[in-house]
C-alpha positions as CSV (number, residue, x, y, z in Angstrom):
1,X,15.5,-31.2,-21.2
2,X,15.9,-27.2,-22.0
3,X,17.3,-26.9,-18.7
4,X,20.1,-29.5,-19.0
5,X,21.1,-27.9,-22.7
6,X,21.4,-24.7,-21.5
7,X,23.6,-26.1,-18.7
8,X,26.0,-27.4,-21.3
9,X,25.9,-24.9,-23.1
10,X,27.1,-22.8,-20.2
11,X,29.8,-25.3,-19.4
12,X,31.4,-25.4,-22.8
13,X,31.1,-21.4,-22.5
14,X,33.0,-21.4,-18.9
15,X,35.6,-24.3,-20.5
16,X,36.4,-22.3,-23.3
17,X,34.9,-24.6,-26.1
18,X,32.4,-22.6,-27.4
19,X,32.4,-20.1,-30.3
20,X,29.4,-18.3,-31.2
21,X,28.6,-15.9,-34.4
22,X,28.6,-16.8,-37.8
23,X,31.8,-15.9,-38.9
24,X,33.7,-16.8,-35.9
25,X,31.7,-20.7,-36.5
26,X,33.0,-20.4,-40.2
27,X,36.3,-20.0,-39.2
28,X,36.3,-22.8,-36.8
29,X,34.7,-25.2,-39.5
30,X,37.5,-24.0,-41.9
31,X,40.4,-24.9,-39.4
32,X,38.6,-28.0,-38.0
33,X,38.1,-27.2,-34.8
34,X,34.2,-27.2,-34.8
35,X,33.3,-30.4,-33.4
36,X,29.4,-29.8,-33.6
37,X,27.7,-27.0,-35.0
38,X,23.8,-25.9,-33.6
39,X,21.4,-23.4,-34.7
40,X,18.5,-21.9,-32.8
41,X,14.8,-22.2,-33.5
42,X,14.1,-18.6,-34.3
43,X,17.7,-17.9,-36.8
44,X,16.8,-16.0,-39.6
45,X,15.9,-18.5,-42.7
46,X,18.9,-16.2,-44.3
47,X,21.6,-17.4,-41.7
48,X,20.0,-20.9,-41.3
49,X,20.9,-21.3,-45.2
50,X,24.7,-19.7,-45.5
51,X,25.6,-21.4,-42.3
52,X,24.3,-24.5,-43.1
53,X,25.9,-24.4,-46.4
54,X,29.0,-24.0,-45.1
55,X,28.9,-26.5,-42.7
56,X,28.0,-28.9,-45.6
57,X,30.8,-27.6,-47.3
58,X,33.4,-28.8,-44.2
59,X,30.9,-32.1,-44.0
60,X,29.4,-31.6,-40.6
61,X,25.5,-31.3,-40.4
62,X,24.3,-28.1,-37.7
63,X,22.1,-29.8,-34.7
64,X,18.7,-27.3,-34.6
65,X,18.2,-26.5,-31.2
66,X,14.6,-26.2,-29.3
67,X,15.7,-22.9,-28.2
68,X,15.3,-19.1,-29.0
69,X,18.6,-17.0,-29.0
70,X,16.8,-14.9,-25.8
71,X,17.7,-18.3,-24.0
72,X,20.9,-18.9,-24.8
73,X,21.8,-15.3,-24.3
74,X,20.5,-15.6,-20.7
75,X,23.6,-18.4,-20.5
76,X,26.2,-17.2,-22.6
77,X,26.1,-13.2,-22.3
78,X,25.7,-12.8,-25.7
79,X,22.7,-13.0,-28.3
80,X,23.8,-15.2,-31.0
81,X,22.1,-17.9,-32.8
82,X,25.0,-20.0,-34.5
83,X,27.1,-22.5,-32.0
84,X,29.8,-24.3,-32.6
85,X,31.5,-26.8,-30.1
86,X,35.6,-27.3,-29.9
87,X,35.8,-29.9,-27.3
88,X,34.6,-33.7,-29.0
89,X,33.2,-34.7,-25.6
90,X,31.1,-32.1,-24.7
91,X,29.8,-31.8,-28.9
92,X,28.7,-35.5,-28.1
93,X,27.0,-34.5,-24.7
94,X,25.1,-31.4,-26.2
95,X,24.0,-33.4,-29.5
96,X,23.0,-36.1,-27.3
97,X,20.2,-34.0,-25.6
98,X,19.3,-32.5,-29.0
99,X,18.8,-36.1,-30.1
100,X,17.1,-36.9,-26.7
101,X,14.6,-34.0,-26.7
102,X,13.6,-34.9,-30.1
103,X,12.6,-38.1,-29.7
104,X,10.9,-36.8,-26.5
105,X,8.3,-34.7,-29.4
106,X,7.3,-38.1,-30.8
């Protein structure tokens, strides 16, 4: 299930749809363009806390990811652990297999 969210993720990175960094996220929650908004599993509790404020602020709820930034970096070029999706379909597709992986932990 890791492999396929790291393929989205790289897909919204090569469409264009994907923002990464904390204030570049906040900035997208304040103009609405963030569709989705995901976190991952080893953000510092500080950053978990202001982002996720904001985003409750702009009423969208961040996805945690089961993934460490080292990963996503491997995809993206980048080390960042704050996500933020422009493009409604793929926000779906990517929250999807958070949702998926999950229930898969059950």
């Amino acid at each position: 299930m890791k492999d396929k969210m790291l393929s989205t993720i790289g897909l919204c990175k090569r469409a264009g749809k994907l923002v990464m960094g904390f204030d570049l996220v906040a900035d997208a929650l304040a103009t609405g363009k963030a569709h989705s908004v995901f976190l991952c599993s080893d953000l510092s509790p500080k950053s978990e806390k202001s982002i996720t404020r904001i985003c409750e602020e702009w009423g969208e709820a961040p996805y945690a990811l089961p993934l460490v930034m080292d990963e996503v970096a491997m995809i993206v070029g980048r080390r960042t652990g704050i996500l933020a999706v422009t493009d409604a379909g793929l926000a779906k597709k990517l929250a999807g297999l958070v949702g998926n992986c999950e229930e898969d932990k059950i």
